[in-house]
N, C-alpha and C positions, 0 to 999 in steps of 0.2 A: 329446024325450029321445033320447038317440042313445048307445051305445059305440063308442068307437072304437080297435081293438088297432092301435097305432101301428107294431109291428113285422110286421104284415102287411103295412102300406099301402105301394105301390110304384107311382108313376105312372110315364105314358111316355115322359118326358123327364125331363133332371136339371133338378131345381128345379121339379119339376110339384108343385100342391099341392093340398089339401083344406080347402076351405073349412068351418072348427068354426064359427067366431062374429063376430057382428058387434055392439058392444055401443058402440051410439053412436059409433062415426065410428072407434074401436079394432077391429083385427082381428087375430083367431087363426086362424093356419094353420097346418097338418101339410106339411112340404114333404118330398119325398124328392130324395135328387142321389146322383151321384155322380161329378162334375165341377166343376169351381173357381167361383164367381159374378165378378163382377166389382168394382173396386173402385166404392161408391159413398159417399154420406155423406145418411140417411135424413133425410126431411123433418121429423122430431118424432123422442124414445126410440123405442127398440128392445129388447125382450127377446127374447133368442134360446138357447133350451135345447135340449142333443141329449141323444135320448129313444132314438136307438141307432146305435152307430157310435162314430168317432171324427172330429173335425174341426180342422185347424189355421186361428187364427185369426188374421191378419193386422191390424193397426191403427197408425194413426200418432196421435204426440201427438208437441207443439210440434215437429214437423216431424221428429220419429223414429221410423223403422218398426220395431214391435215385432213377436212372433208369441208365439203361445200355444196348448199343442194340448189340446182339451176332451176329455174323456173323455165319454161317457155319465153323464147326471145330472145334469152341470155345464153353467149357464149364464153369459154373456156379455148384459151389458148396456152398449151403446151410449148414449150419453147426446148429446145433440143436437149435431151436428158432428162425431162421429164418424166417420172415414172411415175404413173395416176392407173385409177379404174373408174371405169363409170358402171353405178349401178342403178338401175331406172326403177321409179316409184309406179308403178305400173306397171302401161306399154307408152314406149316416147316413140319418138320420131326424131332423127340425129342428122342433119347435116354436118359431114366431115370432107375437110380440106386438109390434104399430105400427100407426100410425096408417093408416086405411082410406088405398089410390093412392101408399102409401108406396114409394120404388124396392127 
């Protein structure tokens, strides 16, 4: 059993993260940033909720790049071939659900 206050956690790099859970081959992470990721397109879904902060969310479909900026609360789900970036308007705070080795 564990608590975990999300808007204390601050690792030491952007995109440093907190291992919550591992639940058969799926994993929950707390990551903190506050610097751009890069574009990729995850191996399986993606659920990615910001728990604080704000984040713009970069994504292409049928070869058009869209953007969408998440407030706090609001999650973005990736669906398999998804290719997005998330670039945080500050420092967020990112709860991510994917598959365990996922980019």
């Amino acid at each position: 059993m564990e608590i975990i206050r999300s808007k204390e956690f601050k690792a030491d790099k952007a995109w440093g993260a907190k291992d919550i859970a591992n639940m058969d081959g799926i994993t929950t992470r707390l990551h903190w940033t506050d610097e751009p990721y890069i574009w990729h397109i995850n191996d399986g879904e993606e659920v990615f909720a910001v728990l604080d902060g704000r984040v713009e969310m970069k994504y292409r479909e049928d070869g058009n790049e869209h953007a969408v900026v998440l407030e706090t609360g609001d999650i973005f789900y990736a669906s398999i071939g998804t290719e997005h970036v998330a670039h945080p308007i500050g420092a967020a705070r990112i709860l991510v659900i994917e598959k365990e080795g996922s980019v």
